[in-house]
C-alpha positions in Angstrom: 104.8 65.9 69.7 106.5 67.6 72.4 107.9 65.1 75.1 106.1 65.0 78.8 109.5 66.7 80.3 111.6 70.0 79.2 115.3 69.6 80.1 117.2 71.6 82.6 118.9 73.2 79.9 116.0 74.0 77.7 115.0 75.8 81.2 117.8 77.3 82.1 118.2 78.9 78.5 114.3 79.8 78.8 114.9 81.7 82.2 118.6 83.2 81.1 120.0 81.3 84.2 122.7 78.7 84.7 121.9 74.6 84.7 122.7 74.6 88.9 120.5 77.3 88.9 117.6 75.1 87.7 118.4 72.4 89.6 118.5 74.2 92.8 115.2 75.4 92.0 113.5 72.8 91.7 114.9 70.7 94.9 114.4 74.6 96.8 110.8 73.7 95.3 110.9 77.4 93.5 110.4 75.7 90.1 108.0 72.9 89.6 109.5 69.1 88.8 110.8 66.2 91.2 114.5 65.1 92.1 116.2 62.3 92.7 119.7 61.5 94.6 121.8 59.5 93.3 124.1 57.4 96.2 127.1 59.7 94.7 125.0 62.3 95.3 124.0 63.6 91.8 121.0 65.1 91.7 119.0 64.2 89.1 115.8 66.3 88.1 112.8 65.9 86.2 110.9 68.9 84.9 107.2 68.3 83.7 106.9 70.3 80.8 103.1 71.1 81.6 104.0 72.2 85.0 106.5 74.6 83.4 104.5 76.0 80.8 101.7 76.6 83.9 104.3 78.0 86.1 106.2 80.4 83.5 102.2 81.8 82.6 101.6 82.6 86.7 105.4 84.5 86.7 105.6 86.2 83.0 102.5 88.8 84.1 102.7 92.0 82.8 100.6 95.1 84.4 97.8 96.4 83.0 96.8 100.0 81.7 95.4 100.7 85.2 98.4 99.8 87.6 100.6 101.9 85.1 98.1 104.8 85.4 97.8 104.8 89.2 101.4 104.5 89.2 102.3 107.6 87.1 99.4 109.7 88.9 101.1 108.5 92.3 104.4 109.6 91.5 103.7 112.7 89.9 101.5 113.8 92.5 104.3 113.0 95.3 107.0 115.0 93.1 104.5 118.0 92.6 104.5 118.0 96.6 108.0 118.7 96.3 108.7 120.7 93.4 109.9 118.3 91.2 107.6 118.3 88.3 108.6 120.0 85.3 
């Protein structure tokens, strides 16, 4: 069974970024999880792995057949305008 929290590092490999990264992330609140302080000022984070799964689903969206479409049609109608079509 997976356990109730992902690691910063299993994140920060996940997301191709660096372990400060991550953390700052989730104090900036950009990344779900919760933070402590420690009094030497460590900042120690806790990354529900849930939250992460939840918030990676929301980010990782892909668009669909339409959006391309209307995209392609857009720019090759502004290019025709100009003479740029082939």
């Amino acid at each position: 069974m997976d356990s109730p929290v992902i690691s910063v590092e299993e994140v920060a490999k996940i997301l191709g970024k660096s372990r400060h990264f991550v953390i700052n992330a989730v104090v900036n609140g950009s990344l779900p999880g919760c933070y402590t302080i420690s009094p030497g000022g460590r900042r120690n984070v806790s990354i529900p792995r849930k939250a992460f799964e939840k918030f990676m689903e929301a980010w990782d969206r892909s668009p669909d057949e339409e959006v391309i479409d209307a995209l392609i049609k857009a720019y090759v109608n502004k290019n025709s305008r100009h003479g740029n079509v082939d």
